[in-house]
MITOR-509760 format. One record per atom (N, C-alpha, C, CB): residue number from 1; residue in three letters; x negated, y, z negated. Coordinates in steps of 0.1 Angstrom, whole numbers, plus 5000, padded with zeros to 4 digits. Glycine has a CB too. Example, Ala and Ser with C-alpha at 12.3 -4.5 7.8 and 13.67 -1.06 7.14 Angstrom:
BEGIN
1/ALA/4868/4943/4922
1/ALA/4877/4955/4922
1/ALA/4868/4967/4922
1/ALA/4887/4955/4910
2/SER/4872/4978/4929
2/SER/4863/4989/4929
2/SER/4871/5000/4921
2/SER/4859/4994/4943
//
This chain:
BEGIN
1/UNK/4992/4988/5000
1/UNK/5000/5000/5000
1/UNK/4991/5012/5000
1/UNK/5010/5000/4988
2/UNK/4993/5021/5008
2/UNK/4994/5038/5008
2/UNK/4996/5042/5001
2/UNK/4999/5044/5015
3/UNK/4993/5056/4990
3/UNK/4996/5059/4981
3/UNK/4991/5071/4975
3/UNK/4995/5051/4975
4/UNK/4998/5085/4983
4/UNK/4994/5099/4981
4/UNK/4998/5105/4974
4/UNK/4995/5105/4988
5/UNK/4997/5119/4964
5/UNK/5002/5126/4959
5/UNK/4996/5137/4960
5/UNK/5004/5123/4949
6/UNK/5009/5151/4960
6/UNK/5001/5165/4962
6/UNK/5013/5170/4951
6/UNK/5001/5174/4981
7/UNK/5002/5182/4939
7/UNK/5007/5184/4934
7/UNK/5005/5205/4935
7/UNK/5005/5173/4925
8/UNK/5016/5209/4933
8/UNK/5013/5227/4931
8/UNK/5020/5234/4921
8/UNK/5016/5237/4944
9/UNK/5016/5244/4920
9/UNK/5024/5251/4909
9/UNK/5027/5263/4915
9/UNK/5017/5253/4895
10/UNK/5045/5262/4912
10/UNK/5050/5272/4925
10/UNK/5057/5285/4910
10/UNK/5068/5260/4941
11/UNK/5058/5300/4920
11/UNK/5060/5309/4906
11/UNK/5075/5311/4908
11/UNK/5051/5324/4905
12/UNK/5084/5297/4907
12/UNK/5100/5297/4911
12/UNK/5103/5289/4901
12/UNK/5107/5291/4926
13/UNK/5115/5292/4895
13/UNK/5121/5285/4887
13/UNK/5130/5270/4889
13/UNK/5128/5294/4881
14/UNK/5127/5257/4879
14/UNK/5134/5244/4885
14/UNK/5148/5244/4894
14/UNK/5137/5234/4873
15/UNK/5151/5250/4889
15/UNK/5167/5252/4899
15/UNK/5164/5258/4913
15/UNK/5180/5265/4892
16/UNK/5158/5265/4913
16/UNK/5156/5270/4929
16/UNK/5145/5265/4936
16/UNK/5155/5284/4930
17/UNK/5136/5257/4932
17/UNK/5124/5253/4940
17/UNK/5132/5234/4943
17/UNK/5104/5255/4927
18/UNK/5138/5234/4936
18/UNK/5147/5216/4935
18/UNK/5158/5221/4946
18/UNK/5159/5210/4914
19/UNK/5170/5232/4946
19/UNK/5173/5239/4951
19/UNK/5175/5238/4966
19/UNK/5167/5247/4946
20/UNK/5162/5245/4973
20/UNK/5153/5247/4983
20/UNK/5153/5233/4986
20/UNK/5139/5255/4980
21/UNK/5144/5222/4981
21/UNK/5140/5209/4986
21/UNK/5152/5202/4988
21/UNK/5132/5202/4977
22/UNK/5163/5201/4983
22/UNK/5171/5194/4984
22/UNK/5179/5191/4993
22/UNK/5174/5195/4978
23/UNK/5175/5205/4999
23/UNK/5188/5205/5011
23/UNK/5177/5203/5024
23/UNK/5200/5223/5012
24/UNK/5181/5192/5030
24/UNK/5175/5191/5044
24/UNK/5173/5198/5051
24/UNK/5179/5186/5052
25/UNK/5184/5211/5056
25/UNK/5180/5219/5063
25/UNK/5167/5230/5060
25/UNK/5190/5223/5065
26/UNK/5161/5227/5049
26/UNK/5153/5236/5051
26/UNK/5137/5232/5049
26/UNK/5158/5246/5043
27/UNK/5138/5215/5053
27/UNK/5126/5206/5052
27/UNK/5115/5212/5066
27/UNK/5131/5186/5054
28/UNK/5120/5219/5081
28/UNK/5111/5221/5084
28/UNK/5103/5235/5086
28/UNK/5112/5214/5093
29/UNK/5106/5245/5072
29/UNK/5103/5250/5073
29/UNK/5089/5251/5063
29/UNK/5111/5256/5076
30/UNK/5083/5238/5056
30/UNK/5076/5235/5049
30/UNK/5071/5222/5052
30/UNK/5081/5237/5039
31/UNK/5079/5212/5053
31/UNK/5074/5197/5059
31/UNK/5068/5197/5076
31/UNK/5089/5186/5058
32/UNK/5058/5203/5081
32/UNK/5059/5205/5095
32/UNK/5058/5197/5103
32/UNK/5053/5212/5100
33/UNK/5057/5183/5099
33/UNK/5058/5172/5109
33/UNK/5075/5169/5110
33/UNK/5048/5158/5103
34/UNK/5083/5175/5104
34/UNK/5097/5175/5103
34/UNK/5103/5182/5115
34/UNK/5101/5183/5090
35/UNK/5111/5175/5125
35/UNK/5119/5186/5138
35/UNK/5131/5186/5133
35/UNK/5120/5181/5155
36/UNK/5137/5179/5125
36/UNK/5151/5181/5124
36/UNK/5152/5169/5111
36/UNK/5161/5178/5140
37/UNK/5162/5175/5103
37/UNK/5166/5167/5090
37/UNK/5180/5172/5085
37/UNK/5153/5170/5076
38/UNK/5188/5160/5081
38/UNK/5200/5163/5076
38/UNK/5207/5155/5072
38/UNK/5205/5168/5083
39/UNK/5216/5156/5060
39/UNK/5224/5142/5058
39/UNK/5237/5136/5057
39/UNK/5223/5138/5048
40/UNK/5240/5125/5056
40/UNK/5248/5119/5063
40/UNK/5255/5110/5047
40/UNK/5240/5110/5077
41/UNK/5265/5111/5046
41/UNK/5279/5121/5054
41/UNK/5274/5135/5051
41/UNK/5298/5120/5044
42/UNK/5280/5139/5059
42/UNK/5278/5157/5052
42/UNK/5279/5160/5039
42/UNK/5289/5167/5056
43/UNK/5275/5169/5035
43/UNK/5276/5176/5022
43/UNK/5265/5178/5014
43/UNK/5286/5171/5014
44/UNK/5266/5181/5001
44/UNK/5255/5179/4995
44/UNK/5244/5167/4993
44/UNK/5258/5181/4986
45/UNK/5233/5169/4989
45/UNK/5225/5159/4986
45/UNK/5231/5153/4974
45/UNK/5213/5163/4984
46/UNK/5229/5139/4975
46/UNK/5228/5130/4959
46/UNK/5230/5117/4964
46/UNK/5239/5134/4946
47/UNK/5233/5105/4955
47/UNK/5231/5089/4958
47/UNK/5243/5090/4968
47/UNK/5232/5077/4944
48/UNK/5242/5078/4973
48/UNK/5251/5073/4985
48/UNK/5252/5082/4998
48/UNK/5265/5071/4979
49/UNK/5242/5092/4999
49/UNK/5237/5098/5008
49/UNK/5221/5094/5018
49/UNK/5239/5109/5002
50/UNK/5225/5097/5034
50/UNK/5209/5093/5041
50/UNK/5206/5105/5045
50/UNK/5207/5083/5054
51/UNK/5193/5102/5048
51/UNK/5187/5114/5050
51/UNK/5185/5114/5063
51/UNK/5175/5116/5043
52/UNK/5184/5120/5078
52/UNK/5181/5112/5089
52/UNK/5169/5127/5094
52/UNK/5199/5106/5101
53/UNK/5165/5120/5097
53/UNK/5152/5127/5102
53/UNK/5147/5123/5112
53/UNK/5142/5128/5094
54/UNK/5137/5135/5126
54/UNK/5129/5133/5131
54/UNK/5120/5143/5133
54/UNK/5133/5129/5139
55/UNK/5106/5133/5132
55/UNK/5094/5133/5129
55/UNK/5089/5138/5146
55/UNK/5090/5118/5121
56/UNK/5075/5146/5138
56/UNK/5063/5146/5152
56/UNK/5051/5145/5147
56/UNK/5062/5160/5162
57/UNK/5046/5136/5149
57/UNK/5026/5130/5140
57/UNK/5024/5123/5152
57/UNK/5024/5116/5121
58/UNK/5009/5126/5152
58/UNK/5003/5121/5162
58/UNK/5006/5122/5176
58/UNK/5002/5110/5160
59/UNK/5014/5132/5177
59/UNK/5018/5131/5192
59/UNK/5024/5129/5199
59/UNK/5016/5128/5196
60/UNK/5033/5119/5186
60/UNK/5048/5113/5192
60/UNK/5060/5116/5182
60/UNK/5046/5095/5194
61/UNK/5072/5113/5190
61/UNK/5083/5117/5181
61/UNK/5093/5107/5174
61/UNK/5090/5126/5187
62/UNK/5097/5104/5166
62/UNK/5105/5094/5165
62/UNK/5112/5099/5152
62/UNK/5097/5080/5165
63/UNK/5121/5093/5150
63/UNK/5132/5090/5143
63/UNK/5132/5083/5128
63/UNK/5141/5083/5152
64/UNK/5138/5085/5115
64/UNK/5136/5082/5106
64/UNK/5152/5082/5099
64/UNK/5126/5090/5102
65/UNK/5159/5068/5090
65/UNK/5171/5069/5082
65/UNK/5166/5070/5066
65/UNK/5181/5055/5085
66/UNK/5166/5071/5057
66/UNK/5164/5070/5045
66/UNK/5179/5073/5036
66/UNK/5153/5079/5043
67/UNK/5177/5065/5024
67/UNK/5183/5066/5016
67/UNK/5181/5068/5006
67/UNK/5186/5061/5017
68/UNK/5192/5079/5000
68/UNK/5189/5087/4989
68/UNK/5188/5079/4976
68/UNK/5197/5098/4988
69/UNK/5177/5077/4969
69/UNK/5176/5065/4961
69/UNK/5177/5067/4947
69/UNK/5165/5057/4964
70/UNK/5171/5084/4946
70/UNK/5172/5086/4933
70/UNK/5176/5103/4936
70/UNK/5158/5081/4924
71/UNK/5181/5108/4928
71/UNK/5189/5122/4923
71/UNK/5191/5122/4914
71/UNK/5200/5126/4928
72/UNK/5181/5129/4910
72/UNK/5181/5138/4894
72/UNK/5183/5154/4896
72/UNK/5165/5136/4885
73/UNK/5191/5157/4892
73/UNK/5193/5173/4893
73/UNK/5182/5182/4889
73/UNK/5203/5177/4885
74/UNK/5173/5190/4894
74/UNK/5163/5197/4888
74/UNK/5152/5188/4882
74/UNK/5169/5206/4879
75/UNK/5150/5175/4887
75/UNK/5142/5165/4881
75/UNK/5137/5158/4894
75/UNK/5150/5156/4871
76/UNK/5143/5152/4899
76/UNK/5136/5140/4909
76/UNK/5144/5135/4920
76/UNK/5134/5125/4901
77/UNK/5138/5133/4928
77/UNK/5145/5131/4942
77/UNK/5136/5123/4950
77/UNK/5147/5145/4950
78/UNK/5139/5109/4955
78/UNK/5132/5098/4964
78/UNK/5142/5091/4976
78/UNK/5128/5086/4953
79/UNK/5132/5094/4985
79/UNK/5142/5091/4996
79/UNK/5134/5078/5002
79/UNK/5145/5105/5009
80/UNK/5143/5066/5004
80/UNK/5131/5048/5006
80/UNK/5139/5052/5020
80/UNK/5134/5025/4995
81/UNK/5132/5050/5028
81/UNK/5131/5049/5047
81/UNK/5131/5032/5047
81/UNK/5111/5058/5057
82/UNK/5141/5034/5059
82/UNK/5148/5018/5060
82/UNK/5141/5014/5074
82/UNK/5167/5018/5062
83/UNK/5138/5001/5072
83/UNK/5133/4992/5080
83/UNK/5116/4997/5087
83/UNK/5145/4990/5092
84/UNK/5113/4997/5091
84/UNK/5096/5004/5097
84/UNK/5098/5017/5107
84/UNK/5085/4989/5108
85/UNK/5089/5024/5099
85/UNK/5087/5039/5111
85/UNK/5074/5037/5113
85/UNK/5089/5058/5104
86/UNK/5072/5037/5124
86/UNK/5055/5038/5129
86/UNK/5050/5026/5124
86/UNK/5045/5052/5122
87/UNK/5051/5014/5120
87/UNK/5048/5007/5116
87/UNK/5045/5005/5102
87/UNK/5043/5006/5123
88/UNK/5053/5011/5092
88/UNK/5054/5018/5081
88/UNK/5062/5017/5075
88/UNK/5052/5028/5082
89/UNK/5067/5013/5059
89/UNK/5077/5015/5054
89/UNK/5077/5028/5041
89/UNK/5080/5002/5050
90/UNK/5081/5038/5048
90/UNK/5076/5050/5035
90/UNK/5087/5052/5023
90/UNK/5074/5067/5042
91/UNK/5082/5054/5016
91/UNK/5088/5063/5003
91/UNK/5084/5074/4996
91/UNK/5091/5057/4994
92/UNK/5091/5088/5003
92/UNK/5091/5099/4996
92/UNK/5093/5101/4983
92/UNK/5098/5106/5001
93/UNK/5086/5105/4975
93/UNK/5093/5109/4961
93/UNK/5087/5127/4955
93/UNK/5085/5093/4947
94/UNK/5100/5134/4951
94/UNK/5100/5149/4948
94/UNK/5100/5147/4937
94/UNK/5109/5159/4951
95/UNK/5090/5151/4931
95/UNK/5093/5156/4911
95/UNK/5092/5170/4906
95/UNK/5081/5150/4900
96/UNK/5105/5177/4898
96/UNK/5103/5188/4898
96/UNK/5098/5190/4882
96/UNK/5114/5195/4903
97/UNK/5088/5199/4877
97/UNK/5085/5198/4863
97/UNK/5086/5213/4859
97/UNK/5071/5190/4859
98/UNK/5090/5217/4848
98/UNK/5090/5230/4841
98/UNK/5077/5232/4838
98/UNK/5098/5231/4828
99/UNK/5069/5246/4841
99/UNK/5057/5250/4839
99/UNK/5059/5265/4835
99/UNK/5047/5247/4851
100/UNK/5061/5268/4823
100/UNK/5061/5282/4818
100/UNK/5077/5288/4826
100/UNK/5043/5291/4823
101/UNK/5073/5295/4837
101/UNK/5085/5306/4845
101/UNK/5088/5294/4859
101/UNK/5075/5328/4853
102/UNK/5079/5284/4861
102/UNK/5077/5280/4875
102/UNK/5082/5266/4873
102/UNK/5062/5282/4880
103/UNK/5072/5260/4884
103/UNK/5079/5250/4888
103/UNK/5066/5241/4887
103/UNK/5087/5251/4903
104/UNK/5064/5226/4885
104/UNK/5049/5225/4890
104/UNK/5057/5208/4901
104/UNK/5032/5220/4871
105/UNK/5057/5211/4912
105/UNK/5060/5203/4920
105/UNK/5050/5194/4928
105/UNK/5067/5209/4926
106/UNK/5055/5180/4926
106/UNK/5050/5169/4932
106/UNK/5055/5165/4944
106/UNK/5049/5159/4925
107/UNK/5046/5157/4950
107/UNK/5050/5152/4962
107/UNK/5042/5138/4966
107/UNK/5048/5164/4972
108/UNK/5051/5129/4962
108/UNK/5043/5115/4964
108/UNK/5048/5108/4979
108/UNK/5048/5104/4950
109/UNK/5038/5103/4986
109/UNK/5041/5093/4995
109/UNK/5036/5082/4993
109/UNK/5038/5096/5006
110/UNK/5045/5068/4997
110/UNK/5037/5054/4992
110/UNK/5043/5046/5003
110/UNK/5041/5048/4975
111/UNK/5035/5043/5013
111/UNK/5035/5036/5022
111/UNK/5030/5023/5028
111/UNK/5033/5042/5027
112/UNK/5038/5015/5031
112/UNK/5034/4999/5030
112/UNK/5035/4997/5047
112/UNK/5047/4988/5019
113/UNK/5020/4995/5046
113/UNK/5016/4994/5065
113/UNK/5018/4982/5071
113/UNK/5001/4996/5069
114/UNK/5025/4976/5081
114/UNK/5023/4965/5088
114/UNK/5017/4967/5100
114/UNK/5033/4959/5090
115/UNK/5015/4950/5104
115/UNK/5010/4950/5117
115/UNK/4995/4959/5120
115/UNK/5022/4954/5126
116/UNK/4997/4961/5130
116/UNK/4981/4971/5137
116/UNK/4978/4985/5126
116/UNK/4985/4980/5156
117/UNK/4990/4989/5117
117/UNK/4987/4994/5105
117/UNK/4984/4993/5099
117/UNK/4988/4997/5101
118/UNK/4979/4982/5096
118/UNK/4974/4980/5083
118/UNK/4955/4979/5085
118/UNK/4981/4964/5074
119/UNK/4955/4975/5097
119/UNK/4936/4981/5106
119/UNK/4936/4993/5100
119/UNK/4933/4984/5128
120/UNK/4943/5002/5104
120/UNK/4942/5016/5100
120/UNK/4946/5021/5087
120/UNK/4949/5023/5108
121/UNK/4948/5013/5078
121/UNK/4952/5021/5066
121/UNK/4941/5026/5065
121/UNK/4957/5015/5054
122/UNK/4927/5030/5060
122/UNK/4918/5032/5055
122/UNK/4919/5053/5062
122/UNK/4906/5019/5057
123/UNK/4920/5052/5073
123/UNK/4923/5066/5080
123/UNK/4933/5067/5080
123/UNK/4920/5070/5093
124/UNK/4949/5067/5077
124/UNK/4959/5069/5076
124/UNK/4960/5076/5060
124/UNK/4965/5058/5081
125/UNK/4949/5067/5051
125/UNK/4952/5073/5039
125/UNK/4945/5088/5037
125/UNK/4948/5062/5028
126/UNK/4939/5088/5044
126/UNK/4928/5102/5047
126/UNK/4936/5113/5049
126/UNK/4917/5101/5062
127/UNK/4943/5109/5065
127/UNK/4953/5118/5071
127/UNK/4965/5123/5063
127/UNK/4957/5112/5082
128/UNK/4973/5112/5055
128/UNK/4985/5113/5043
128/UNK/4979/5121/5036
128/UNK/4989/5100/5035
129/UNK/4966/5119/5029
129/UNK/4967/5127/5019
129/UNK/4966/5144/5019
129/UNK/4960/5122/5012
130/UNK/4957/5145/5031
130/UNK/4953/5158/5034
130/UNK/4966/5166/5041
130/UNK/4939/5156/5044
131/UNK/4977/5157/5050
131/UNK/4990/5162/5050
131/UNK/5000/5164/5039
131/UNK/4996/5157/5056
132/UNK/4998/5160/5029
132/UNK/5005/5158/5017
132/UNK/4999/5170/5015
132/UNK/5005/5145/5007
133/UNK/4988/5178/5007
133/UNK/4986/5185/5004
133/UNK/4986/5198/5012
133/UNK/4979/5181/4999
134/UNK/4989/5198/5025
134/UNK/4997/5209/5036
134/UNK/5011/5214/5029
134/UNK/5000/5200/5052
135/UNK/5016/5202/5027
135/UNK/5032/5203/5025
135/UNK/5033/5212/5017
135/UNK/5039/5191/5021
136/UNK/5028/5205/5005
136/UNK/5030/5212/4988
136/UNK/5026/5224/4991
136/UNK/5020/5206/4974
137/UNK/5015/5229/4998
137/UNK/5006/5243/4999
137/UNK/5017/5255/5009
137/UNK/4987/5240/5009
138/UNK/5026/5246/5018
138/UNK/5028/5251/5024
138/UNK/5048/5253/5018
138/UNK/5022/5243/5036
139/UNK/5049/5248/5008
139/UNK/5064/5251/5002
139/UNK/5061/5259/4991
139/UNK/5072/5240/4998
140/UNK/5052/5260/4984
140/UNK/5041/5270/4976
140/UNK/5043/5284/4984
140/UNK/5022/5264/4977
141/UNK/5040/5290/4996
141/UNK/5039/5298/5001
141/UNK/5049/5306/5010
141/UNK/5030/5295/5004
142/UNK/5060/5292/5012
142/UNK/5073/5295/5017
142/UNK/5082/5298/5006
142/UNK/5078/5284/5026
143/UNK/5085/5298/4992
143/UNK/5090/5297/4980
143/UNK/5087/5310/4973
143/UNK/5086/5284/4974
144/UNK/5072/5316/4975
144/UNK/5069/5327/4971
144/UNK/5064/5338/4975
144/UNK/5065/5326/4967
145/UNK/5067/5339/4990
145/UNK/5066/5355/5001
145/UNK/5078/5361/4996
145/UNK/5068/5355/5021
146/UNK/5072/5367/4999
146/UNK/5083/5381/4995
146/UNK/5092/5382/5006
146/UNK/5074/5397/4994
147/UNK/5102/5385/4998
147/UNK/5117/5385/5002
147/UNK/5121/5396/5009
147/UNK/5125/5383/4991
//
């Protein structure tokens, strides 16, 4: 298994940095391998909801279902991706933690490689992690420009 984490400390309070993440539509303006995300049925996030997404890495584009596995309000949020993406079975996991006024937000990926991926895990975990820590840096900076 694959197994990244990026962690930041954003100057937003748990309700609005949880808030922000929660709602799909606004995954690609921080997640940038994200073209489109949204869930199914409509409405809010929480259990018995998917997430459906598509992806652009490496060059190519493809498609992603997940299911919302855990929802904690202002706490935690894991979305397990069904059946293999890229030859991959991922699981996102959001943790939101109280830090003074802020937020100190995680971002775990844990990915279980098959087939011709698993040759490559050793550079895939390179690439994960150094995109994992894009993400976090990059919702850090979308969460606190000025309005």
């Amino acid at each position: 298994m694959i197994s990244v984490a990026a962690t930041v400390d954003i100057d937003r309070p748990v309700a609005e940095v949880f808030g922000f993440v929660a709602d799909p539509a606004n995954e690609s303006s921080w997640h940038t391998d994200v073209v489109t995300a949204r869930l199914e049925p409509a409405g809010p996030a929480g259990p018995g909801r998917q997430l459906h997404a598509t992806f652009r890495s490496m060059g190519r584009t493809f498609a992603g279902v997940a299911d919302v596995a855990t929802f904690e309000t202002d706490r935690r949020i894991v979305y397990r991706f069904r059946g293999r993406t890229m030859g991959m079975e991922p699981t996102v996991s959001y943790l939101f933690e109280p830090a003074g006024n802020g937020t100190t937000f995680t971002r775990q990926l844990d990915v279980v490689p098959h087939g011709l991926t698993r040759i490559a895990a050793p550079l895939l975990r390179l690439m994960m992690k150094k995109n994992n820590r894009t993400f976090a840096r990059n919702l850090k900076q979308r969460l606190e420009a000025p309005r």
